[in-house]
C-alpha positions, 0 to 999 in steps of 0.5 A: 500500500502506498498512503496518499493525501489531498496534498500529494503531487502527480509526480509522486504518483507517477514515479511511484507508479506510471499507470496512474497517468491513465487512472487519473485521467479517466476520471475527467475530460480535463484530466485527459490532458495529462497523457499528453508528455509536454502538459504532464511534465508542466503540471505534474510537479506543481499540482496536487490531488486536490488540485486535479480534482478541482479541475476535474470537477470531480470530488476528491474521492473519485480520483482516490477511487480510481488509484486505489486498484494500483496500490494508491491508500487515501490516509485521511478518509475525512477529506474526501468529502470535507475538502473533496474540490480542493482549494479555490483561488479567491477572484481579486477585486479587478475581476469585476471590471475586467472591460475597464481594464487595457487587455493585451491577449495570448492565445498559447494553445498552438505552441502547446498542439505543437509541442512547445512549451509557452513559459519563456513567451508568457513570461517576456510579455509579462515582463513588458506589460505596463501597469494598469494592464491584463494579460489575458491568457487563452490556453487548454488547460488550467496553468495552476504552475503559472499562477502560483508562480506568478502570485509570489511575484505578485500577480493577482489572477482570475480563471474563466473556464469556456470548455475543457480545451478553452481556459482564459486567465486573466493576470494583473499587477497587484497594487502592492509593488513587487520585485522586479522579475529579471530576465534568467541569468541577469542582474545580481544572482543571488548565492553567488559563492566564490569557488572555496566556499563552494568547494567547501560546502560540497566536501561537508556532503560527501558521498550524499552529494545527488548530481543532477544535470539539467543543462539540456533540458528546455524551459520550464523542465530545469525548474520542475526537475529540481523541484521534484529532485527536492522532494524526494531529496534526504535532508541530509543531502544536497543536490549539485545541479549543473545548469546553463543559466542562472534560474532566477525564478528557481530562488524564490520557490527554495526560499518558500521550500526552506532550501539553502542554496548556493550558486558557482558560476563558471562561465556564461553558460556553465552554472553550478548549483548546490541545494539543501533542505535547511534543518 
């Protein structure tokens, strides 16, 4: 048996045991979504059980249902119709004026059909877009990363859905000012480390440090394989991760993981980083 909660990620489901895709997307056409490779490794890192039955549309107990033939124990039975539609995002005040708002629309679903991933064009108009404005997304699925991600640099979003292949969100700069967001790889770098305090910090590991090389992988892949890598990280280990550019937007989310973090550069396109979970 392996035991469950509303908070388990899909990719522990998955690592655990890949028939889950198929299980939980039988529940639901909008779960169908996860059989398709580029949505699943966006989504899966990032969104609970609660979180796909929300989606869904379905209550929790549906989705445990359908796990428990593959080994899958639900430990706290309470939740399944206590908290079975997971948490709801909270509609921001400008969601009732939306026509009074300046719109600047980004229709993603064919870079998702043809197999390419949206973040880095998401994420260069956002950082062009003027205060006062929206960004209205159009995609086929709900990006429940992009807004978390987006709400700890602080955006406010609200979720039309049309269909279970047409998601609008509509994101705008909350009145509070927050940090700017670089471009990857520019400006100060945060736990930038000389060369012997790196050196150091590594041999303290040992043999419990967990190379991970992310280097060739395509954005937001670097991101959600060091995530899921924390996850299953000893804490009394760390990851030594080699990576092409400096993850600006990674910091933030080891922060809010307690992660200790410390960054070598060795060259523009060569980036060491060594992470742990703090005690």
């Amino acid at each position: 048996m392996i035991a469950i909660h509303r908070d388990t990620k899909i990719s522990e489901l998955i690592r655990a045991n890949e028939r889950s895709i198929e299980a939980i997307a039988s529940v639901a056409k909008p779960l169908e979504k996860l059989r398709n490779p580029l949505i699943r490794k966006i989504m899966a890192a990032r969104t609970t059980l609660a979180d796909a039955a929300r989606i869904s549309g379905h209550p929790l107990c549906d989705i445990t249902d359908a796990l428990k033939p593959l080994g899958f124990e639900f430990i706290d039975r309470s939740q399944l119709t206590e908290e079975s539609k997971g948490a709801s995002f909270i509609n921001p005040d400008f969601a009732r004026h939306l026509d009074e708002y300046p719109q600047v629309t980004l229709d993603v679903r064919a870079d998702l059909e043809g197999g390419a991933d949206p973040l880095k064009k998401i994420m260069g108009v956002i950082k062009k877009l003027p205060d006062g404005q929206v960004l209205h997304l159009i995609n086929s699925f709900e990006p429940t990363p992009l807004i978390q991600l987006l709400g700890h640099k602080g955006w406010e979003s609200h979720m039309e859905k049309k269909d279970s292949a047409e998601v609008h969100v509509y994101f705008r700069r909350a009145s509070v000012p927050s940090p700017e967001m670089p471009e990857e790889g520019a400006g100060v770098i945060p736990g930038l480390t000389e060369a012997a305090d790196f050196d150091r910090r590594k041999q303290d590991f040992g043999a419990r440090l967990i190379p991970l090389d992310v280097s060739e992988l395509e954005m937001p892949l670097p991101m959600v394989t060091i995530l899921q890598s924390i996850s299953d990280l000893a804490s009394d280990s760390a990851l030594l991760v080699t990576h092409k550019r400096v993850p600006i937007f990674l910091f933030d989310e080891l922060r809010q993981r307690k992660c200790g973090f410390m960054v070598r550069q060795l060259s523009e396109h060569d980036i060491r980083l060594l992470i742990w979970k703090e005690v």
